[in-house]
KOLKE-603645 format. One line per field, with one value per residue: x, y, z of N, C-alpha, C, CB in turn; residue in one letter; residue number from 1. Coordinates in steps of 0.001 Angstrom, whole numbers, plus 500000, padded with zeros to 6 digits. Glycine has a CB too. Layout:
// residues N
n_x: X,... $
n_y: Y,... $
n_z: Z,... $
ca_x: X,... $
ca_y: Y,... $
ca_z: Z,... $
c_x: X,... $
c_y: Y,... $
c_z: Z,... $
cb_x: X,... $
cb_y: Y,... $
cb_z: Z,... $
rest: a,... $
nr: NUM,... $
// end
This chain:
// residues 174
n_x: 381437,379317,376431,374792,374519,374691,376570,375035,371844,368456,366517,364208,361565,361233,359667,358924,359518,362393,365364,368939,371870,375557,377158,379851,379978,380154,379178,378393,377356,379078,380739,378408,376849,376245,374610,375083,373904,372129,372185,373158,372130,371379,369370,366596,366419,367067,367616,369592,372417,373266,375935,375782,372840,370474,368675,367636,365629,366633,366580,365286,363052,361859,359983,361088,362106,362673,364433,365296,367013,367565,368884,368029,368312,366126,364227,362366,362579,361325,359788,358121,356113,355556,357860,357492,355013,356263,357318,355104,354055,356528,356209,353998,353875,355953,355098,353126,350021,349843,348183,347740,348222,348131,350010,350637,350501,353436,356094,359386,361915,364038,363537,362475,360046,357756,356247,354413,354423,351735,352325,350426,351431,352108,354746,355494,355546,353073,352367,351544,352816,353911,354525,355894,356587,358714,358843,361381,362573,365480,365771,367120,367997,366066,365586,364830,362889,362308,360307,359891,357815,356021,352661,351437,353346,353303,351973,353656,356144,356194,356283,358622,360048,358464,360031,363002,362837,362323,364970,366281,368537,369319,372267,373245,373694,376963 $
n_y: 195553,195127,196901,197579,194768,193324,192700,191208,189950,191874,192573,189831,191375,193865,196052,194041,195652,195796,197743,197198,198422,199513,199092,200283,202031,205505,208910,210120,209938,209072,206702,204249,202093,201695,202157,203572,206497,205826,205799,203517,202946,201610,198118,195864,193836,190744,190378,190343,191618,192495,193152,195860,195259,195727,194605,191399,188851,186712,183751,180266,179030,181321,183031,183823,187378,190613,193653,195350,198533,200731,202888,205475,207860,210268,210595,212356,214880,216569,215316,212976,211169,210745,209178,207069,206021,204864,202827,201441,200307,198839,196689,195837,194814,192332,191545,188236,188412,191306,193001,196336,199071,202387,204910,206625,209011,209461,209696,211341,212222,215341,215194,216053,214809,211965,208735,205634,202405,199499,196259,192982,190008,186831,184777,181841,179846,179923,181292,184102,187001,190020,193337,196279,199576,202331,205395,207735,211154,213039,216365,214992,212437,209411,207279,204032,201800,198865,196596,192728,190285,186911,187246,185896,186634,189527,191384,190498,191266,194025,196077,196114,197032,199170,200729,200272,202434,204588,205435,205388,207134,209502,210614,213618,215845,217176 $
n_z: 671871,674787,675444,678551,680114,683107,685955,688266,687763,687957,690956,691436,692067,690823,688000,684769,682484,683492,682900,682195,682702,681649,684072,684130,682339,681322,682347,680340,677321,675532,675562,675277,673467,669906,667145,663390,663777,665862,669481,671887,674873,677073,677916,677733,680588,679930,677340,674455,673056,669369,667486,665321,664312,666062,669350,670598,672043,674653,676129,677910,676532,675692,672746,669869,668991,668114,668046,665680,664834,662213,659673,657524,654532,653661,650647,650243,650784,653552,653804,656519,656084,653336,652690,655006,653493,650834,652351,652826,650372,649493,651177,651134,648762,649553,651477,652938,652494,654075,657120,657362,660204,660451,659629,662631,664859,666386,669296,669736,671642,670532,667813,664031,663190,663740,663422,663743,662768,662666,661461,660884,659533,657175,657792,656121,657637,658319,660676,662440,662323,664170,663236,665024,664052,663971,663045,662636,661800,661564,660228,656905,657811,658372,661059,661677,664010,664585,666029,665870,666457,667465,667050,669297,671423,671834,673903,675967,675490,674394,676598,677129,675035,674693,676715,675914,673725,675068,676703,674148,672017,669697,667716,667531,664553,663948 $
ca_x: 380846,378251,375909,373138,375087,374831,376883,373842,370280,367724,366011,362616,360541,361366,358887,359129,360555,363334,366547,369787,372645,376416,377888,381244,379511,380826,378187,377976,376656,380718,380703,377230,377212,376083,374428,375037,373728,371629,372749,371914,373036,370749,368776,366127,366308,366512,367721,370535,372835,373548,376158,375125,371515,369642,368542,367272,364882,366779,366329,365021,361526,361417,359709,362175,361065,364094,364473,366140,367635,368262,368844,368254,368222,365029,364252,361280,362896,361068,358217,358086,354897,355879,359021,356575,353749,356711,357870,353986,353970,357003,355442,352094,354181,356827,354563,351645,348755,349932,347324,348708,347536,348765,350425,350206,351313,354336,356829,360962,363020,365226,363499,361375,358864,357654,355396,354580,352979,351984,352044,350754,351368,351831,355470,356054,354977,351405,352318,351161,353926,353436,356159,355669,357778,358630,360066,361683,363111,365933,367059,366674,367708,365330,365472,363733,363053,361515,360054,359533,357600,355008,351345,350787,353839,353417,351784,354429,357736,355989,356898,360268,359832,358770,361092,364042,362302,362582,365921,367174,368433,369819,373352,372861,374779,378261 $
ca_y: 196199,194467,197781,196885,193549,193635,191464,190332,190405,192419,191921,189865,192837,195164,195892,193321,196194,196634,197775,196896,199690,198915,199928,201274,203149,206851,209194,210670,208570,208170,204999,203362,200972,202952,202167,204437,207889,204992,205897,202442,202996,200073,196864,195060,192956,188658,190794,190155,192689,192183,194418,196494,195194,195643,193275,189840,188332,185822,182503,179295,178745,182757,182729,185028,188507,191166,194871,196019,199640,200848,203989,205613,209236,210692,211376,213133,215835,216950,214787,211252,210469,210229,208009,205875,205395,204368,201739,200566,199824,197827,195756,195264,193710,191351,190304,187761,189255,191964,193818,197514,200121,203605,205762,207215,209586,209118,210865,210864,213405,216144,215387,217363,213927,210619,207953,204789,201505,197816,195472,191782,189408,185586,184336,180717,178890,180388,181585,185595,188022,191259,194333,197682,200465,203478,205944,208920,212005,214175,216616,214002,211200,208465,206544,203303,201026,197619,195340,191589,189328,186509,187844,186129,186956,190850,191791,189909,192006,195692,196771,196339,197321,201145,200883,200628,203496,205801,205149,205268,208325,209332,211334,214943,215809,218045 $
ca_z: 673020,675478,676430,679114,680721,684884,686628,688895,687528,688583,691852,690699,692759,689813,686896,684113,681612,683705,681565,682220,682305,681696,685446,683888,681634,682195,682781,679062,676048,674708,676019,674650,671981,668554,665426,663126,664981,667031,670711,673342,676639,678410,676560,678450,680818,678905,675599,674180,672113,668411,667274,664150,663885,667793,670442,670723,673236,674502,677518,677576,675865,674980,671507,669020,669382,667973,667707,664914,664593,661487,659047,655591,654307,652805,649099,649922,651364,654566,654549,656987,655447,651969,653202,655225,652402,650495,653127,653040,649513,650014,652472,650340,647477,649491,652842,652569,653723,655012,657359,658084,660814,660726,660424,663840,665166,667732,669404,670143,671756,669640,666087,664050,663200,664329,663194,664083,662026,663126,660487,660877,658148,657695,656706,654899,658471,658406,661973,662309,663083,664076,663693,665448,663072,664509,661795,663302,660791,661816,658730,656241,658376,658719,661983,662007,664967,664684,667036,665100,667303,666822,667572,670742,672312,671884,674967,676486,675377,674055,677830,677172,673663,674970,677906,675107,672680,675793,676003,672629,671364,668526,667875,666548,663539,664545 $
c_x: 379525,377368,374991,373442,375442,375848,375818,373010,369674,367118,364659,361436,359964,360045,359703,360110,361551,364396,367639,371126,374520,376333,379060,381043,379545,379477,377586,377762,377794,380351,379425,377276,376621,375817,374163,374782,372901,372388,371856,372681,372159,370017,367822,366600,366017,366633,369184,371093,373454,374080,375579,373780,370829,370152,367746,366708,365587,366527,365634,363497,360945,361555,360534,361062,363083,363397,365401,366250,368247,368344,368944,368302,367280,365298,363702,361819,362524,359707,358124,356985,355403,356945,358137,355515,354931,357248,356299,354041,355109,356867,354242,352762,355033,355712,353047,350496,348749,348754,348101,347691,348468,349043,349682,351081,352453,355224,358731,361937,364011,364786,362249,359842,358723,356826,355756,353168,352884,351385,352012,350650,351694,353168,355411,354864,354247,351472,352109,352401,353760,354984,355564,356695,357859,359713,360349,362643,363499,366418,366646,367116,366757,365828,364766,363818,362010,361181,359462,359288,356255,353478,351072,352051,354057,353076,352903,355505,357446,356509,358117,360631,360192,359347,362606,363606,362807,363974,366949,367502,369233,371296,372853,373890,375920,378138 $
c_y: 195528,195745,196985,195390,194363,192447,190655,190725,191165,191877,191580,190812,193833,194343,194843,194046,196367,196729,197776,197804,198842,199786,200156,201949,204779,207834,210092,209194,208131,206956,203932,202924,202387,201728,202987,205311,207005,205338,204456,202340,201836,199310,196398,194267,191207,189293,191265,191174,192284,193244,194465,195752,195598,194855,192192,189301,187004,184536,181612,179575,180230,182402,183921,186225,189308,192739,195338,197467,199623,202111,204083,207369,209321,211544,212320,214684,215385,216606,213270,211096,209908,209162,206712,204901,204868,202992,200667,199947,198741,196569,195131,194047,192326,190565,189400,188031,190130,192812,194957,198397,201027,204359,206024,207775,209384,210273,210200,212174,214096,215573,215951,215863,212632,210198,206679,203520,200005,197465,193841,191097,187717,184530,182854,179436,178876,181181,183318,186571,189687,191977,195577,197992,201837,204526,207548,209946,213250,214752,215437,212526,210427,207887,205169,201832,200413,196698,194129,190781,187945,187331,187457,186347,188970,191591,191536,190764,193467,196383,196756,196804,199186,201690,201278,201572,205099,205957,205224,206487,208437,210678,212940,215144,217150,218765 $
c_z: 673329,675958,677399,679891,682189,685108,687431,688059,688459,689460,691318,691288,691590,688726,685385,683310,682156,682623,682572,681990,682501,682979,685085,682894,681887,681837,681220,678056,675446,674624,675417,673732,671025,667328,664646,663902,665714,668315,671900,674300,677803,677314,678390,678914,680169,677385,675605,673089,670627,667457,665886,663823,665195,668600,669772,671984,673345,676036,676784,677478,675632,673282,671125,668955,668632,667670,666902,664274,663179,660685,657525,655855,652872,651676,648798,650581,653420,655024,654785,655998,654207,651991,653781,654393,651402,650829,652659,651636,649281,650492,651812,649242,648131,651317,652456,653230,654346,655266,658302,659373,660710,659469,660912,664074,666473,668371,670170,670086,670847,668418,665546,663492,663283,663311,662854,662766,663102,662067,661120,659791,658110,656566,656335,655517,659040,660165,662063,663023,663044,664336,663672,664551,664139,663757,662571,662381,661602,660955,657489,656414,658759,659734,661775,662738,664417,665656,666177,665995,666906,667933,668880,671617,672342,672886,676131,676675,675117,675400,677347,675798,673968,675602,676892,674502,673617,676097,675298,672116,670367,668925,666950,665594,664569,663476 $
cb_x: 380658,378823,375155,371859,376548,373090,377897,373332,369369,367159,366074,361931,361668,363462,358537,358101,360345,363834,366608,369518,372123,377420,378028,382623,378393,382718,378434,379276,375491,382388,380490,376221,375888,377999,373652,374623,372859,371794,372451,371307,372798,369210,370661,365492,365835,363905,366510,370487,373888,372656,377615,376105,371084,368138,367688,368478,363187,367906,365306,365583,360357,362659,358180,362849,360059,365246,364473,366162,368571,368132,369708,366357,369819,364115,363849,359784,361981,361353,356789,357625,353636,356342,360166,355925,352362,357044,358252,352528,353781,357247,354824,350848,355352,358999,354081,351550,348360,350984,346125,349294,347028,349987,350941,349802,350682,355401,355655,361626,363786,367007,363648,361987,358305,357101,354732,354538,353423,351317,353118,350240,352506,349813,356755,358333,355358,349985,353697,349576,355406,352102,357752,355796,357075,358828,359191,362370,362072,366583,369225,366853,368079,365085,364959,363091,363120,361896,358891,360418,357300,355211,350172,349800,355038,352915,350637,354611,358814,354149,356773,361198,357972,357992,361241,364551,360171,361829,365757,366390,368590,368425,374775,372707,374007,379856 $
cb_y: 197707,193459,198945,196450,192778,193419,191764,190508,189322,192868,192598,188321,194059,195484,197580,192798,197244,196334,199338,196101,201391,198749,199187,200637,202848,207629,209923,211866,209121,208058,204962,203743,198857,204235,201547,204395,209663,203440,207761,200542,205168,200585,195017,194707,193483,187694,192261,188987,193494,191573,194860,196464,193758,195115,193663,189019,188217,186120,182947,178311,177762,184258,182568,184473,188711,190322,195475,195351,199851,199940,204635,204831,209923,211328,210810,212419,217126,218088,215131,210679,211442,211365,208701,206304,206812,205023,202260,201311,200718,198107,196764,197123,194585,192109,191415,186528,188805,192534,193087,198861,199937,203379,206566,206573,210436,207938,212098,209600,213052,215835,213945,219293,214069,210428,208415,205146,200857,197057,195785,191262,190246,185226,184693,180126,178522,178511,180969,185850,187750,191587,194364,198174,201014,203260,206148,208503,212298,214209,216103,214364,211165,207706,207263,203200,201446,196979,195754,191083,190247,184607,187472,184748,185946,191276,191339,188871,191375,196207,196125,194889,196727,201992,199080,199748,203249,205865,204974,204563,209305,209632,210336,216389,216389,217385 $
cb_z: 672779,676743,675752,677450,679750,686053,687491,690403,687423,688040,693062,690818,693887,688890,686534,683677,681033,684877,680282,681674,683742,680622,686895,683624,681564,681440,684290,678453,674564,675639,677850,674465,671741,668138,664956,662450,664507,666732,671188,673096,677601,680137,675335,678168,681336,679202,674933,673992,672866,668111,667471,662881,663273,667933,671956,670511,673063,673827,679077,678344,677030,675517,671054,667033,671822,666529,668597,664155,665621,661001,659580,654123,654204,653539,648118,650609,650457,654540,653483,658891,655151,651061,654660,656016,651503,650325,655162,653491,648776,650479,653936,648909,646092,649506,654641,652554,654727,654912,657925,656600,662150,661480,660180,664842,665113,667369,670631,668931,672549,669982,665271,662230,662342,665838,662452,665808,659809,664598,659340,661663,657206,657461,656930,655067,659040,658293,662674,663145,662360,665199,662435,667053,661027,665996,659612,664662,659581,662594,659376,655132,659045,657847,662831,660823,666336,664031,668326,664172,668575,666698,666769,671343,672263,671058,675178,675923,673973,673722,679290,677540,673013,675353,679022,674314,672391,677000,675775,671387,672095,667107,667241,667344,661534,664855 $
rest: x,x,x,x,x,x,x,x,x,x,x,x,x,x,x,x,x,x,x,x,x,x,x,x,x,x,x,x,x,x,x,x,x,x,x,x,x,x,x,x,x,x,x,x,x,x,x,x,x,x,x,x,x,x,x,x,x,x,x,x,x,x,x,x,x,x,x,x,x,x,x,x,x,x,x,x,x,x,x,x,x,x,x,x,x,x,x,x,x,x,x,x,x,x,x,x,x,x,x,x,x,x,x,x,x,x,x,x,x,x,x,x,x,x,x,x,x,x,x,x,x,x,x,x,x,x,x,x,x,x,x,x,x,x,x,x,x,x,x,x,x,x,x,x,x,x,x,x,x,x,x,x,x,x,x,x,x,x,x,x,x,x,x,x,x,x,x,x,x,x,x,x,x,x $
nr: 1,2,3,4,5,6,7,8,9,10,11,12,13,14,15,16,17,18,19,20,21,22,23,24,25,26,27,28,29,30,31,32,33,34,35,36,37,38,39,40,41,42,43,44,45,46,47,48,49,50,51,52,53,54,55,56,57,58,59,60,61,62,63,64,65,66,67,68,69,70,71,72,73,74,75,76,77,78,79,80,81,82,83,84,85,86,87,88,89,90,91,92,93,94,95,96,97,98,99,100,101,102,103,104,105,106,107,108,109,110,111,112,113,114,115,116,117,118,119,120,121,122,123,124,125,126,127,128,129,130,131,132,133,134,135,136,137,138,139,140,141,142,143,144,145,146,147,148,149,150,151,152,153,154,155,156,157,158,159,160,161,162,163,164,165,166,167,168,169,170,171,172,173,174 $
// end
């Protein structure tokens, strides 16, 4: 499944984030691609779909930029934080340099908590990469969205970054 593929592009008028909706997409979420309880019913505009991991920034001379969707289920019970300060320590031992901000607080329709980090750090080819997190806890599902881009192209794609976040929803349990 291709979600978010137009037959034409967008008219260049439109805002940069625009998103991209399948047009035979039936008017409920059935139809939308899915990772795990991930629900994506549109992808940016120049981003490409990669089933079971996200998107992909893709065209000619676009520096790699990716969003990867993914899931766990919490140990801590009923507390993001303790899940997140676990992720950070993670991150302290396997990135070089990593410099963290956050938690912050965020927010994402139908769950009971958000929070968001940016980590930049400096892999092999000294080049600085920054990744927004965005950990979202329904029940003891973990949510967690990634944006992986290099530092100076971040101003560049975050529009289309929060354009997909809004977006994105998740499946409720049955």
């Amino acid at each position: 499944m291709q979600p978010g593929r137009c037959a034409t592009p967008p008219e260049p008028s439109e805002e940069r984030a625009t998103m991209t909706f399948d047009p035979a997409q039936a008017a409920s979420q059935a139809s939308a691609a899915r990772i795990g309880r991930w629900i994506i019913s549109a992808i940016p505009f120049g981003w490409n779909w990669i089933e079971g991991f996200g998107i992909q920034r893709s065209g000619e001379n676009a520096a790699p930029s990716n969003i990867y969707l993914q899931e766990d289920e919490s140990v801590a019970g009923d507390q993001l934080n303790l899940y997140i300060q676990a992720q950070i320590s993670v991150m302290m031992r396997n990135f070089k340099d990593p410099r963290i901000a956050g938690p912050a607080p965020s927010k994402f329709p139908g769950v009971e908590e958000c929070g968001m980090l940016m980590i930049k750090h400096q892999p092999m080819n000294q080049i600085s990469v920054i990744q927004v997190q965005h950990y979202i806890r329904s029940a003891r599902w973990i949510g967690i969205v990634t944006l992986t881009t290099l530092e100076t192209e971040l101003l560049k794609v975050r529009p289309d970054f929060e354009q997909f976040l809004k977006l994105l929803r998740i499946e409720q349990p049955g």
